[in-house]
C-alpha positions in Angstrom: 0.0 0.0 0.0 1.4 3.1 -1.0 2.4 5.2 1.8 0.9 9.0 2.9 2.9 12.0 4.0 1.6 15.1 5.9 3.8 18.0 5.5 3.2 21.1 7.1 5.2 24.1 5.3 5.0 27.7 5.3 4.3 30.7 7.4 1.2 31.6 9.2 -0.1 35.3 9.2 -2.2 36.2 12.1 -4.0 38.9 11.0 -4.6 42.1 13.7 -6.9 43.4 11.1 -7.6 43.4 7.3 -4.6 44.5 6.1 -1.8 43.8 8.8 -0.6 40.6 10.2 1.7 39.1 12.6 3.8 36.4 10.5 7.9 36.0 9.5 9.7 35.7 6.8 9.4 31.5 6.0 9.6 31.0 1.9 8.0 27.7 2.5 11.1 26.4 0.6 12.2 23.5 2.8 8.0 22.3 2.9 8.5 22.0 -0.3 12.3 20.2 -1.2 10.3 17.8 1.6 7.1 17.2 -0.5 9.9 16.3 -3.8 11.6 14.2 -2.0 8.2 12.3 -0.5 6.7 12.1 -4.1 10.4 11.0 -5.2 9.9 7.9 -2.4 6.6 7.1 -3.7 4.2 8.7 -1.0 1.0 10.4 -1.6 1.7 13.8 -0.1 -0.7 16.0 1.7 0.6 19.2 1.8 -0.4 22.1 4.1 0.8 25.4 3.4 0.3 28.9 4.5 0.6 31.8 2.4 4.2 31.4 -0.3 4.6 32.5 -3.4 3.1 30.2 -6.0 5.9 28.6 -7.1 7.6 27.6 -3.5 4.4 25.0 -3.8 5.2 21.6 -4.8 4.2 20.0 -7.8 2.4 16.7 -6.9 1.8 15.6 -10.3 -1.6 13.7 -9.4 -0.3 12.2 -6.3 -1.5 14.3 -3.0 -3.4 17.6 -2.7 -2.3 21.5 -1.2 -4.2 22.6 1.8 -4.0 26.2 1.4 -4.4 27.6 4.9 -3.7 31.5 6.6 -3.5 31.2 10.5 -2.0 28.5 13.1 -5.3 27.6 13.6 -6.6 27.2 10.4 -3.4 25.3 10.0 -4.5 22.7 12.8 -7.2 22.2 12.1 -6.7 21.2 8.7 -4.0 19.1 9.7 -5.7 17.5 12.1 -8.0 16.3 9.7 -5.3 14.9 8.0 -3.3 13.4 10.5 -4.9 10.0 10.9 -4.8 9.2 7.6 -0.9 9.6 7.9 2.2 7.1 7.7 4.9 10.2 8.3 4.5 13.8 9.3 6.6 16.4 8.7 6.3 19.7 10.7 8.4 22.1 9.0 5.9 25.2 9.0 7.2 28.3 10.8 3.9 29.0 12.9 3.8 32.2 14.5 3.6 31.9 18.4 1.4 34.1 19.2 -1.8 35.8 17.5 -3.7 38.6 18.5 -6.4 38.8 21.0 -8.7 40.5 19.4 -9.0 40.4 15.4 -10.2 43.7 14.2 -13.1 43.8 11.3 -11.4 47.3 10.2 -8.7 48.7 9.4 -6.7 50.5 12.7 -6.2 54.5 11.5 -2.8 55.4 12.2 -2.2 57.3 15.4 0.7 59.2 16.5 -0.3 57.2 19.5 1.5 54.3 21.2 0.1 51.0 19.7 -0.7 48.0 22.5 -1.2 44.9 21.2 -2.9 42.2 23.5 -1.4 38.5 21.7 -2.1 35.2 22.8 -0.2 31.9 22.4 -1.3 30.3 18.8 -1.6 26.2 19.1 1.1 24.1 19.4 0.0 22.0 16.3 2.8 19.3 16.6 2.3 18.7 20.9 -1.3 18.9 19.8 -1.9 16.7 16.8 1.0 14.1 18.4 -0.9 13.5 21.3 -2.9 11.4 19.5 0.1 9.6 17.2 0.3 5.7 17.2 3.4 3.4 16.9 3.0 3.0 13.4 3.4 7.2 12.9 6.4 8.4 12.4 6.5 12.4 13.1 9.7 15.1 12.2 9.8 18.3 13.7 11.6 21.3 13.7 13.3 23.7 15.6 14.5 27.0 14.4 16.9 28.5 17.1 18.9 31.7 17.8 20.5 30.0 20.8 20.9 26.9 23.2 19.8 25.4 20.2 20.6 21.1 21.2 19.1 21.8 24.6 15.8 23.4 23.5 15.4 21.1 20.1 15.8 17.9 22.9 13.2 19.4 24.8 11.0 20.3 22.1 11.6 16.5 20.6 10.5 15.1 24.5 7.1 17.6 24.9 6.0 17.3 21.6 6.2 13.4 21.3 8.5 13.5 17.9 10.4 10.6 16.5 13.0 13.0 14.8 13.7 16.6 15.0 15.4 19.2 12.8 17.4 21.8 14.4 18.4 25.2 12.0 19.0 28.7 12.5 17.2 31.9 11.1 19.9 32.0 8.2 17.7 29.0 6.4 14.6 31.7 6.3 14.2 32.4 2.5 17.4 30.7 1.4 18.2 27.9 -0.9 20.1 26.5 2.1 21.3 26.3 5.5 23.0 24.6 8.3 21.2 21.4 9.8 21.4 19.3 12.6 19.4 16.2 13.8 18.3 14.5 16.4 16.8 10.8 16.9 14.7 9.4 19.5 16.9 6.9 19.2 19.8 8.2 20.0 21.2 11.3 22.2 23.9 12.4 20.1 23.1 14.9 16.8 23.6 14.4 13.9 26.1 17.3 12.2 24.7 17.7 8.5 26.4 20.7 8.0 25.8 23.5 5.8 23.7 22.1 2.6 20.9 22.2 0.3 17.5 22.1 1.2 17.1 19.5 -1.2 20.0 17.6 0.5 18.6 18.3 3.8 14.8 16.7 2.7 17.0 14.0 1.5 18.7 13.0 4.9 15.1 13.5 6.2 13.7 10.2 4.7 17.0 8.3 5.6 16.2 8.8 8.9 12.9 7.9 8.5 13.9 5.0 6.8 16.2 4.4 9.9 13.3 4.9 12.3 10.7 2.6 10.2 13.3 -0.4 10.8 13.1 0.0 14.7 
């Protein structure tokens, strides 16, 4: 039976109202290397993405579907949808943490005025949607860090019930590459991938996947 891949990719925007949002500067670039590679392996692919330029989406050539979603909680929600159905998912979105309290219907005026923003924490889609993972999922996070960056992507790997996690730097946002490390649940030692493609970097993906399906 042919195998199906959940990939989460992309940004969210959280809008404050019609015209501003909360968000970062994700290309959705490494969402997608990760959907080639998948459809390269022979998975169907279903692909959730927040807002990217049209061509940082995969092409899936008949064999999954795009999810086009805005928010984090658009985005779990679709996902969540999605998840069961899935043999490996991928969390490489860069979900804003937090979204505004209150969304606005109009647009704010601008004020020579102090602004205050009330936020609150968006979902934690990968704790969230892994709390309900079996033994036969396998699930890949990531963790995009400025600093302390093996200490918090082990922590992250532990809370959010991941079989593998991805640990990068904000250099990777809207670049062709960047410098990748991994971690296993299997083992307590990264591994050092170095500075490479994203393509490259999708590709040591599945090999630990691979690595993880044989255990």
């Amino acid at each position: 039976m042919q195998k199906r891949a959940l990939i989460l990719s992309g940004p969210t925007h959280e809008y404050i109202d019609p015209v501003r949002f909360i968000g970062n500067a994700s290309s959705g670039l490494m969402g997608k290397a990760i959907a080639e590679e998948a459809l390269a392996r022979g998975y169907t692919v279903d692909f959730v993405s927040g807002p990217v330029a049209p061509n940082n989406l995969p092409d899936l050539l008949g064999s999954g579907k795009i999810y086009p979603v805005t928010d984090a909680e658009d985005m779990c929600s679709t996902a969540a949808k999605l998840f069961p159905a899935a043999d490996l998912i991928i969390f490489a979105a860069a979900v804003a943490d937090y979204t505004p309290a209150e969304k606005r219907n109009e647009k704010m005026p601008k004020s020579a005025e102090d602004l205050i923003l009330r936020l609150r924490p968006t979902p934690d889609i990968a704790k969230t949607l892994c709390t309900e993972k079996t033994c036969a999922q396998i699930a890949i996070g990531f963790a995009l860090q400025t600093h302390d960056g093996e200490a918090n992507a082990c922590r992250k790997l532990e809370d959010k019930n991941l079989d593998g996690i991805v640990l990068n730097t904000p250099a990777t946002l809207g670049s062709s590459t960047g410098t990748f490390s991994f971690l296993s649940r299997m083992t307590t030692e990264f591994l050092h991938w170095g500075q490479i493609s994203k393509s490259a970097c999708a590709h040591h993906i599945f090999e630990a996947v691979n690595q993880l399906s044989s255990n």
